[in-house]
Steps between C-alpha positions, in 0.01 A plus 500: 500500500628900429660603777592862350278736315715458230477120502147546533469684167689300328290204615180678408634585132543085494220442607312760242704328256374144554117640506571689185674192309812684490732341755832395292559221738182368690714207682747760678164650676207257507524186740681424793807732549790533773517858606679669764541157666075385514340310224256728373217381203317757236208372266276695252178296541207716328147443624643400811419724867668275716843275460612234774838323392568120548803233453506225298386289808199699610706690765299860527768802416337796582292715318642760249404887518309636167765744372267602213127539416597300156546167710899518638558370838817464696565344832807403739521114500658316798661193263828329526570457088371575182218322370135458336232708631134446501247822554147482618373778337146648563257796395142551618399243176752188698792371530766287270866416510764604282830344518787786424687396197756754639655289787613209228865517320558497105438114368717570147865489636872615422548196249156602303638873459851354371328273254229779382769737467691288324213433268558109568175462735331137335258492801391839468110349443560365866610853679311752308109480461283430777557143729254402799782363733557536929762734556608497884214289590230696305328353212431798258616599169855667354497727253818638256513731190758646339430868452845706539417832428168523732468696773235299670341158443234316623304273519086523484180314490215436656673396814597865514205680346768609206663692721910552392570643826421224716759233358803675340822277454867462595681625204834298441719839394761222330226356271205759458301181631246576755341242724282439810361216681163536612318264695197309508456576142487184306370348218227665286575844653502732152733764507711776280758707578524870538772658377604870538740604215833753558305765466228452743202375272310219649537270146199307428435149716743242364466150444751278694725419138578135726172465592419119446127566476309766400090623481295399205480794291385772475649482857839536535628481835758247572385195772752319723506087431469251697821386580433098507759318283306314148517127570651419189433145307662525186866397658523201223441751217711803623799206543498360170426844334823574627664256304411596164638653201213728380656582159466145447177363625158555389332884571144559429406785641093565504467952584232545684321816634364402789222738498367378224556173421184454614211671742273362750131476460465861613770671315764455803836384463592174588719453846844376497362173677219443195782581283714231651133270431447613148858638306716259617318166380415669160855595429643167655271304263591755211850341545613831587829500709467861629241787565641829441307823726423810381681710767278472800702706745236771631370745211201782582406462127345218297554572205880514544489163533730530783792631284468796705564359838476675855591226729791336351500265831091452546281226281234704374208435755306476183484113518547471875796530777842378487477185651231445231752579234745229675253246441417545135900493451502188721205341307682548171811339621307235622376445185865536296430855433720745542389905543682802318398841570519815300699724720543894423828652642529779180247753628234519715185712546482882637209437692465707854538203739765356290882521448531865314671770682481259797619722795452838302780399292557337175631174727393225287514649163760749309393891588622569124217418301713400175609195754203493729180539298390208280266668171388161373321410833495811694685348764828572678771286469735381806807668576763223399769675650427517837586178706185500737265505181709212337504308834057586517537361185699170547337440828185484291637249259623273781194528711292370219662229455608343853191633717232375206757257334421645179678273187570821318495865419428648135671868548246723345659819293859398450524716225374793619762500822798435274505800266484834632335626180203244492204650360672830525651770240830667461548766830203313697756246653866529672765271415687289716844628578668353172249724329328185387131418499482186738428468842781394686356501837174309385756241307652432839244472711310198251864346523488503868102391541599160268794453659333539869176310342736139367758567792183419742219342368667241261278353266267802441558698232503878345346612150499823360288663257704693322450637126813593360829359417670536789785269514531213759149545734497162505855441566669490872624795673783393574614488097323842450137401430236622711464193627151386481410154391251576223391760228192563367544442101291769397630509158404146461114582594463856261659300227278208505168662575563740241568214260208330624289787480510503108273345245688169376545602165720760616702306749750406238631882498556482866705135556752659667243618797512139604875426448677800600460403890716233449808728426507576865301254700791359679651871602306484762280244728220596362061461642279516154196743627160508398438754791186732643695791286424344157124499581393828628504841388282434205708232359274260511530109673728252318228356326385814331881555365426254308366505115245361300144356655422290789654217379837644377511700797493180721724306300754800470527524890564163576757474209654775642456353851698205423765655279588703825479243739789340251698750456826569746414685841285436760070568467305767644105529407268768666187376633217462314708446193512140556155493378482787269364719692264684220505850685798739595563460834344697770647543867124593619355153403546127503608325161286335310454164644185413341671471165635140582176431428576534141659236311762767356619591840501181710772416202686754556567415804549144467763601258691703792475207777601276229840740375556485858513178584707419145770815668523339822524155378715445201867658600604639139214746548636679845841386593697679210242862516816710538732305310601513130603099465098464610370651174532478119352609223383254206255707341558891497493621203192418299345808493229412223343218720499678818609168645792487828673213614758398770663302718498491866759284642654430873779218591382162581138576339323407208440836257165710419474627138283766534281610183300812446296632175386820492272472215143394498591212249562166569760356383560105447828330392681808641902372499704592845836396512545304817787435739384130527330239332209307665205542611395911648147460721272857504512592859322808404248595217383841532259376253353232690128461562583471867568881493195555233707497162474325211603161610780480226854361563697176425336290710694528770848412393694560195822295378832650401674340225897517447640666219857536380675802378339779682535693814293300707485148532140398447167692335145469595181593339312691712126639439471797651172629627331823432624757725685271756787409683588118537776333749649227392711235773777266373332160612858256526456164337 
């Protein structure tokens, strides 16, 4: 207590600072204090008229004297060491409790501030965020955010009535984090922090950017998990996927929008736990090996699909809770499935709550607008440069993937955060200190996510989309790639749908569309996609790209279909696709389920579960996708015919010809060279009347017959159905 009139003022300024919101350093004043030799306790308690102090044990301390109308009370304390305090507060309206969060030390400790400094925090999703833990024998909840040029931060909700001056936190001068452990708070309790910038402007209430669950929107306050640990069952499956080499087994990736893949009765979306009921068995009998997630970190906006994420830590409380989300990734697993998500670290969204000028400060993103502001998306993209953003970043990566054991990330953007110029003219972008146009920083940080990403979590895997042709994305860091395990061959997918998109007649002119893939399908590991982004916008579903009437239409997409399920790379079909989906798609709606009732459709699909199962079963299909010795050409060239044919070959396994044409002619006694003579069984007929074609082929098998003087060893006559792709195995004598 002030002894001195001048101690007394001074005491009274603190205290008007910690009733304004003002005080620089709450945890110097509030709670139990040493001074002048007696133990001496201040609170700021609003509502409350009267304030009796307890210990941890129920001992009675005393009461404290109201020092201001607001609700501050001090007191003189007879206690022999520091330690929590309870107060029985009352008004003329009752009485309640409040335990000070004041009397408790910092949790974070000198070894979290090296390793955040340093920029080499991998745990950071366990320190910062909110976690319901006991501290010093109270159960209640920590809180951490990193906020370094604040003046004050806080943290509200409904447990305070909103109020920032009630629960202001520690800051940590060495990291700009700020933290507080308040107790009795636990799971459920919704909260945000508020944040007052350098220059005294309450920002508006922040979202937690660790928070591991958020409110359903249009709601965006953050909510504090329940801390229980998943009981995980998929221990077999995590093991073994561990083992493998992914560039050569089997991917089949079915992309799926989980919002509208399909609706309940009502309109609602589906939970995670009805998703676990419903996706999983359809994709597992689709002979899919993996479901790929449109991002479904926490978005405010639908239509964004979730590209324009929020909560780069929270499952979108769309579908459910977190621990639902664990169980619709366990489910899968169970079932041999593994889950990729989408996941956005290029830019993010300026909404109020969100990341943008976080603590009244371009934190997150570049203050230059050349670097910071994104013009395709109206978005800001993250400050690459700065070690805690990367770390935010990284963290985010590697809590995917151990705390939801996710089998992989597709990095959204990759483009756009490797070129400083991207969608930008000359004088609206800086270069990079070699006066060049790439972005070094963002080039090191997707080095050191990969790296982290393998280094830990062996046996998932990274993929980027990325649309140019930078060298070595797929290659490892360590020889100068970026060092992700896949690429996106978008080349592959504009070439072929633009080829496929014109009448037959005029194919002939465009014969390189199909080819001119191969000239670089082995610079990279490469994922074929048929994604969401080639059916939206007004360009139509797959099955509209297509030419000619119902028929041809039908017979064109499961040609093409099958010619890309043989070609080199691994598969990636967007929902809805796999039965040509007649309409665009639309995020507000389920697909269009009913048309399996349709002959047309159902074959469709049959066709996919069928190219499936023929990828994952015969080797010389999968093993060599990202290897030149696993392909060659036999037929390339013969432009007039529209007709393609190769080889697909792997050690130890028999060989697929593979056999396209292009044209709606059929074609009988059509000469292939072949690499073998003998007999070649149709594994797949794009043609057949199981999928609702013609019903034309060879009957099932066709025999090679050896020839002398010629490139290849033996020749077959092949007929070749309208508008269809054929596989053809090697059956051994």
């Amino acid at each position: 207590m002030p002894v001195s009139k001048e101690d007394w003022q001074a005491d009274a300024r603190e205290v008007e600072a910690i009733i304004s919101g003002r005080h620089p350093n709450p945890f110097a004043f509030l709670g139990l204090h040493e001074v002048g030799g007696q133990w001496v306790l201040r609170a700021f308690i609003p509502h409350a008229e009267l304030v009796s102090a307890y210990a941890l044990d129920g001992v009675a301390l005393g009461h404290l004297i109201p020092r201001h109308a607001a609700g501050f009370f001090e007191g003189k304390i007879a206690i022999g060491k520091r330690q929590p305090i309870r107060y029985r507060a009352k008004n003329a309206g009752g009485e309640w409790d409040v335990y000070d969060p004041y009397c408790f030390g910092p949790v974070l400790g000198p070894m979290d501030d090296y390793y955040i400094g340093e920029g080499n925090h991998l745990r950071l999703f366990d320190k910062l965020g909110a976690h319901e833990m006991e501290f010093e024998g109270i159960h209640g909840t920590h809180f951490a955010v990193w906020a370094p040029n604040a003046q004050r931060v806080s943290v509200v909700g409904p447990f305070n009535e909103w109020d920032g001056r009630r629960n202001p936190m520690r800051n940590r001068l060495e990291t700009g984090i700020w933290e507080v452990f308040i107790p009795v708070l636990g799971t459920g309790t919704l909260y945000k922090y508020e944040i007052v910038g350098p220059d005294g402007v309450v920002q508006p209430l922040k979202a937690d950017p660790f928070a591991r669950q958020s409110e359903l929107r249009p709601r965006t306050a953050s909510i504090v998990p329940d801390p229980t640990e998943f009981t995980w069952t998929d221990g077999k499956y995590v093991e073994e996927r561990a083992t493998r080499d992914w560039r050569r087994t089997p991917i089949s990736i079915y992309e799926v929008h989980l919002g509208s893949w399909r609706r309940r009765p009502d309109g609602g979306f589906l939970t995670y736990d009805q998703l676990a009921e419903q996706l999983v068995p359809y994709a597992a009998d689709m002979g899919y090996t993996h479901i790929e997630l449109l991002p479904i970190s926490e978005h405010p906006f639908d239509p964004s699909w979730g590209y324009q994420p929020t909560g780069m830590y929270a499952p979108t409380s769309r579908h459910g809770d977190p621990a639902a989300f664990a169980r619709f990734v366990n489910a899968a697993h169970e079932a041999g499935l593994g889950i990729i998500l989408d996941w956005v670290p290029a830019h993010f969204p300026t909404d109020a709550h969100g990341l943008a000028n976080f603590d009244g400060t371009a934190l997150y993103e570049h203050a230059d607008p050349r670097q910071g502001y994104h013009p395709d998306w109206n978005t800001a993209i993250y400050n690459f440069g700065r070690r805690e953003v990367v770390s935010f970043l990284v963290n985010n990566a590697l809590y995917w993937l151990e705390k939801f054991h996710i089998d992989g990330l597709r990095v959204d953007a990759v483009a756009s955060m490797l070129y400083l110029d991207y969608s930008r003219q000359q004088g609206q972008w800086v270069p990079n200190k070699f006066g060049g146009n790439q972005n070094l920083e963002a080039v090191e940080f997707l080095r050191r996510v990969n790296s982290e990403a393998y280094r830990l979590h062996p046996g998932t895997f990274m993929i980027a989309e990325e649309s140019t042709s930078w060298p070595g994305v797929s290659h490892p860091a360590y020889t100068g790639g970026l060092g992700f395990g896949f690429k996106w061959n978008m080349g592959f997918m504009n070439d072929t749908l633009r080829f496929m998109s014109r009448e037959p007649v005029h194919r002939k002119f465009h014969h390189n569309d199909m080819t001119f893939a191969t000239v670089y399908a082995f610079s990279e590991n490469f994922v074929l996609p048929l994604s969401h982004d080639e059916v939206v916008h007004g360009k139509g579903s797959l099955l509209e790209k297509m030419p000619g009437d119902d028929w041809q239409q039908f017979a064109n997409l499961r040609a093409y279909y099958a010619f890309m399920w043989g070609f080199p790379g691994k598969k990636l079909l967007f929902m809805g696709q796999e039965f040509a989906q007649r309409d665009e798609w639309a995020e507000g709606k389920s697909l269009d389920w009913y048309l399996l009732d349709a002959g047309m459709h159902e074959g469709v699909r049959r066709l996919i579960a069928d190219l499936n199962l023929a990828y994952r079963q015969l080797p010389a299909l999968h093993e060599r996708d990202c290897e030149p010795d696993g392909f060659e050409w036999v037929i390339g060239n013969d432009h007039a015919n529209s007709v393609f044919a190769w080889l697909r070959k792997a050690p130890g396994s028999d060989p697929i010809l593979v056999v396209s044409n292009f044209t709606p002619v059929p074609r009988s006694g059509y000469k292939i060279p072949m690499p073998l003579a003998g007999k070649w069984v149709e594994r797949i007929n794009t043609d057949a009347g199981w999928y609702s074609g013609s019903n034309t082929g060879n009957q099932g098998a066709v025999d090679a017959y050896a020839v002398e003087g010629r490139h290849w060893p033996a020749e077959a006559e092949v007929y070749l159905p309208p508008l269809s792709t054929l596989y053809l195995k090697y059956e051994p004598a």
